[in-house]
N, C-alpha and C positions, 0 to 999 in steps of 0.2 A: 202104245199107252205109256205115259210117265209114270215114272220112279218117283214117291216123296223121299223127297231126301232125308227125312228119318227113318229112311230103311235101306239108302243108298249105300252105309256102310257103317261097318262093325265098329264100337269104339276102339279096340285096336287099329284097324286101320284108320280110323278118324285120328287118331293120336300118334300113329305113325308117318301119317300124312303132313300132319302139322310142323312135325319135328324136320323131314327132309327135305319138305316144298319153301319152307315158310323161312323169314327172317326170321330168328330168334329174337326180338324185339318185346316179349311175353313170355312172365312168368306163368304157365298157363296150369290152372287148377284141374284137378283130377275129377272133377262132378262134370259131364258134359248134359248138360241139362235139354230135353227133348218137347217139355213146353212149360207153358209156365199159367198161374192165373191167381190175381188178384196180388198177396204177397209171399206167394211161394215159387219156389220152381221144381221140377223134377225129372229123375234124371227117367231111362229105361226101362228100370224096374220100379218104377214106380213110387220110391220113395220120393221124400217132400222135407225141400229145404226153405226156411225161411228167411226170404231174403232182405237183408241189410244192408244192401250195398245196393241195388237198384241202378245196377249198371252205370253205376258211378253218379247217382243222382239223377241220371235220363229218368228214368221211369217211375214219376211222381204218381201214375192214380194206377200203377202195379202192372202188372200181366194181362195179354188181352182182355180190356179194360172193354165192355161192350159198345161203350159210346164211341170210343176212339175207331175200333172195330166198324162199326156203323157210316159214323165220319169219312175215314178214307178208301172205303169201298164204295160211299158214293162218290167222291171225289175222284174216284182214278177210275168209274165208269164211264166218267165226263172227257177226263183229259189227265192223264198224269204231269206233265209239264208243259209248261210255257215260256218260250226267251221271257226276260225283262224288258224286251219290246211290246209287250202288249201289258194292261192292267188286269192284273188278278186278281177274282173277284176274291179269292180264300185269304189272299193278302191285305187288302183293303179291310177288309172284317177281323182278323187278328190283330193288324196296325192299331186299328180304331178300340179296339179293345186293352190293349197294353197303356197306350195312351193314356185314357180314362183312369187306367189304375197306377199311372205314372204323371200326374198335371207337371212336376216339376222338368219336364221334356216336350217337346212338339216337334220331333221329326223321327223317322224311321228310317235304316238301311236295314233289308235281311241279308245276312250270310247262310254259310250252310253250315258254319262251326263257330264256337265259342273262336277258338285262336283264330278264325279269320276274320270276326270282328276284333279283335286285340288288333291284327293287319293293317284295318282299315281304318282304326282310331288310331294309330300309328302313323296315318300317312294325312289322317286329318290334321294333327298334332303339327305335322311338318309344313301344313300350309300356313295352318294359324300362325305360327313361332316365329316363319321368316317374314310374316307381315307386321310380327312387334318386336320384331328383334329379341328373342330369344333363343336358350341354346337348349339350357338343362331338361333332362326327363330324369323326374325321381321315381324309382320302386323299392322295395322293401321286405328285409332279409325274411325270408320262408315263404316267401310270397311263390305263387305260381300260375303262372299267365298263359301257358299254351308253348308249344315247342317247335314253332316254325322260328325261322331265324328271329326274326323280329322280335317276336312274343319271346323267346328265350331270352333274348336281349333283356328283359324286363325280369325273367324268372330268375332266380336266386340260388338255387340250388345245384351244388358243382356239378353231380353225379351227373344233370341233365346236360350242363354246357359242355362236358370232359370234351376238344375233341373238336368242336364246332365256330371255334371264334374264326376270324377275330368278328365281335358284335358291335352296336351300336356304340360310335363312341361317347354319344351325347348324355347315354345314360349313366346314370349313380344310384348305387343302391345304400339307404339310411338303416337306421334297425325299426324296425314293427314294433308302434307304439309304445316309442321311446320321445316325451318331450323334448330332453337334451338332443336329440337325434337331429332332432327339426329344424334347429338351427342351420343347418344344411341347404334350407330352402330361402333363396334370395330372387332379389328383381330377374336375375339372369335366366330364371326357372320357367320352363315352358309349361311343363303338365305333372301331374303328379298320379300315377296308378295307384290305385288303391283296391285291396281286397278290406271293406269292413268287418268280414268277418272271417280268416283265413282258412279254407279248406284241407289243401295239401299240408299248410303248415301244420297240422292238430287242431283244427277248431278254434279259433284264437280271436274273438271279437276286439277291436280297438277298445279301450277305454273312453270315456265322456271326456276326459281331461285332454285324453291327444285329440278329441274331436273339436271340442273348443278351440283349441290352440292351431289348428290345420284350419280350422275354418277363419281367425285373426287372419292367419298367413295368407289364405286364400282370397279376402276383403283387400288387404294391404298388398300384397305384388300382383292379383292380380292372373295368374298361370290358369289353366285346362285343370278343373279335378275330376280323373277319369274314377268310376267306382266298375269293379270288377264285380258282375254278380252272376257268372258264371256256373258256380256251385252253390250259392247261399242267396241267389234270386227267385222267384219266380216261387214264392209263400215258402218254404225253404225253413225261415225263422220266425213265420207267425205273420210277419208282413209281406206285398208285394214283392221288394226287395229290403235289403236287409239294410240299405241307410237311411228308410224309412224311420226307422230307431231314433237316428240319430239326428240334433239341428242342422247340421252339416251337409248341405245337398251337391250334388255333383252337377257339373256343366256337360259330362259323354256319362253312359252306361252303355256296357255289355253286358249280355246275358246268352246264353244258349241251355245245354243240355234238359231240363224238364219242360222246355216252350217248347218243343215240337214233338210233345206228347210222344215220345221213343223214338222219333225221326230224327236224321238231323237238321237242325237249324239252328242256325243264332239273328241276335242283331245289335243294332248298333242305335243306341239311341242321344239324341240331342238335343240343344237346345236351338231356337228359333234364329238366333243369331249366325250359327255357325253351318245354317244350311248356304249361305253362298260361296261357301268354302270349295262344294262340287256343283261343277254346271255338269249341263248332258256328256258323254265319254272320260271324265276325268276318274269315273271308279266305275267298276264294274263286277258282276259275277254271273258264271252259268247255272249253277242249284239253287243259289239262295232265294230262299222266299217260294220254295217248290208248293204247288198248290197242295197237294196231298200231304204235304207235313203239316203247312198252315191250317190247315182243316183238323188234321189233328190237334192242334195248338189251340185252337178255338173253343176244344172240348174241355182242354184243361182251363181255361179261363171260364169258362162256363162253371165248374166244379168250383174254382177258387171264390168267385163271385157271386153265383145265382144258386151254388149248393151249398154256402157257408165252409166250403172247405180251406179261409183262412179261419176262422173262427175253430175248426177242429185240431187243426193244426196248433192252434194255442193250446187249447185246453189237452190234447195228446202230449203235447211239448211237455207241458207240467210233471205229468204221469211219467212221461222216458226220463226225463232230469230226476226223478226221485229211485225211477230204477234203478240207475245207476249209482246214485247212494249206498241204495242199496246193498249191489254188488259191491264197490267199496267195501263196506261194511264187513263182508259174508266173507272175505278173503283179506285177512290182515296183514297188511305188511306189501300185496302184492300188487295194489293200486297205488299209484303215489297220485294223481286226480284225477276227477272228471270234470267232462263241461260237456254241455247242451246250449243249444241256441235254435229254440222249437225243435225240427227234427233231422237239427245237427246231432250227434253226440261222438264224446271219446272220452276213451278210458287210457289214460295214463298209466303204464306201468313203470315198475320202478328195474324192468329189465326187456330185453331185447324184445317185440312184437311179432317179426316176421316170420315163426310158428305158427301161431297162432289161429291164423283162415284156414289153414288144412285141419288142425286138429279141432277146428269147429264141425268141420264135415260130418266128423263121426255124429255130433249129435244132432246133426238137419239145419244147422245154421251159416249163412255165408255172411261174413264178416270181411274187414280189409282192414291191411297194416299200412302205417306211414308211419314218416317221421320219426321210425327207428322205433320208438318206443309208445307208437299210441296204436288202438285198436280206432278204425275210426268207422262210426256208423251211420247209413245214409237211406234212411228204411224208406219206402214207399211214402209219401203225407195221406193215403190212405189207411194208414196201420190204426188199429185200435186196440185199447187197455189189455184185449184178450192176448193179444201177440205179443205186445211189449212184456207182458205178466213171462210169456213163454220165453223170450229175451234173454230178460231177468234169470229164470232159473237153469237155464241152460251156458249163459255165461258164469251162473258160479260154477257149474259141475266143471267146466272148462281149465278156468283159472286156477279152482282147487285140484 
């Protein structure tokens, strides 16, 4: 008879295990949480934390979500995987579904991760560039692209590169929506990565002005504009993805972490032109586009579209942006800002963050620090007024 492994072993030994066996590569939190549902998790004793972080934005309709549940239990009665030698049928129906809510694209690659679409628009990047004679790859500072060599190549942040170079030489990184910056971008310029609306960095939407101005640049030389929608895709801000906002349309998108409904998977979307970029064996992968994920993926699009769940997500977004005001408010001196972008949110402190997730614990809330000094929140898009309200009063007992 099997052991469930929530009974396999003690959280001491679960925690002792971690520390000995494991790379220390994780700051790892003291809640080991034993299931979870809807937008809470909890641990062994039973308490119930409300989760904000959502597994870094995976887990957009929350904790065994019953449809998804549904979804890839009949999907992996059928067949859990299939090479990309054959056509899948759960891929074809999610394809076709992204699609629809993306017209500004007409081709599909799955990966099985956000960074391995960054990969694979990376070596797109390298086919397009040497057929127009280009060199440059621009990204920009706080930006965060994934941490395989490549994708690091594009991330910004020393901490991540300490240690790893040497990287792509082709790349230059500008500052994050800075007009002056842009001047930077000339005919030599291949592609340009962009997050519109910066995750890792603190929640940081470009401005309308540097949108205007990158999309001049983009008419006049001519370059690849990749949009990173990674963390801020996939209803996230209210829309599809989050350059939907803006007139500014991309020629590649990536997107992973809440399309595969808590599995993994990413992909890699394009335009119609730059599919002869790959013929059959010039790219490949073994997970991506695994049926069982797609299937779950299918259920989140389902929700986004045929449940109105962009439409909640706006009108929720409203409600957490005024939370946080809020909270501002409630604790003077100890926010210097916030910002929300639907159900982005961060709070700005005016001193160091990374306390702050553990001493959430005490009062049932999982929260996450970045960027030194921001709280950043990434709740469920199923969250409603009642939880945000809970949020709210919980992060001022914290703060204060």
């Amino acid at each position: 008879m099997s052991v469930k492994l929530s009974e396999a072993l003690s959280k001491a030994e679960l925690q002792n295990s971690e520390k000995t066996e494991f790379f220390q590569t994780y700051k790892r939190s003291s809640l080991i949480p034993v299931r979870g549902e809807g937008v809470y998790l909890y641990d062994e004793e039973g308490n119930s934390y409300l989760d904000l972080v959502s597994g870094l934005g995976v887990n957009a309709l929350g904790h065994a979500h019953p449809e998804i549940i549904e979804a890839v239990t009949d999907q992996y009665s059928r067949f859990s995987h299939l090479s990309n030698g054959f056509i899948n049928t759960p891929q074809v129906v999610l394809a076709g579904q992204i699609l629809k809510a993306a017209p500004e694209v007409q081709r599909v690659f799955f990966t099985n991760s956000g960074t391995e679409a960054v990969e694979g628009t990376i070596k797109l990047v390298r086919r397009w560039a040497k057929k127009h004679n280009k060199e440059d790859i621009i990204a920009f500072s706080k930006g965060f692209h994934g941490r395989s060599l490549g994708a690091l190549s594009l991330t910004y942040k020393q901490a991540y590169r300490d240690g790893y170079g040497p990287f792509m030489p082709e790349v230059k990184h500008l500052q994050f929506d800075s007009l002056k910056d842009l001047t930077g971008i000339t005919e030599k310029t291949a592609a340009v990565f962009l997050e519109f609306v910066q995750g890792e960095g603190g929640i940081r939407p470009i401005s309308c002005e540097f949108a205007d101005e990158l999309d001049r640049l983009h008419k006049k030389y001519g370059f690849l504009l990749i949009a990173d929608e990674i963390q801020a895709g996939v209803g996230r801000t209210g829309q599809f993805f989050s350059y939907q906002w803006y007139t500014l349309k991309p020629d590649l998108v990536v997107c992973a972490k809440p399309i595969g409904g808590g599995l993994p998977l990413g992909v890699i979307l394009g335009k119609e032109p730059l599919s002869e970029l790959w013929e059959p064996g010039s790219h490949g992968t073994t997970f991506g586009g695994n049926p069982v994920a797609c299937a779950a993926g299918s259920v989140v699009m389902n929700w986004l579209f045929e449940q109105n769940g962009l439409s909640h997500v706006k009108t929720t977004g409203n409600l957490f942006l005024e939370a946080l005001k809020q909270i501002r408010e409630q604790v003077p001196g100890k926010v210097k800002s916030v910002r929300a972008f639907g159900l982005m949110g961060a709070l700005e402190l005016n001193e160091d963050s990374s306390g702050y997730p553990s001493k959430a614990l005490s009062e049932g809330l999982i929260i996450n620090s970045t960027d030194s000094t921001v709280i950043r929140l990434l709740p469920p898009l199923i969250i409603t007024d009642i939880e945000i309200n809970e949020m709210k009063e919980k992060l001022i007992r914290i703060l204060k």
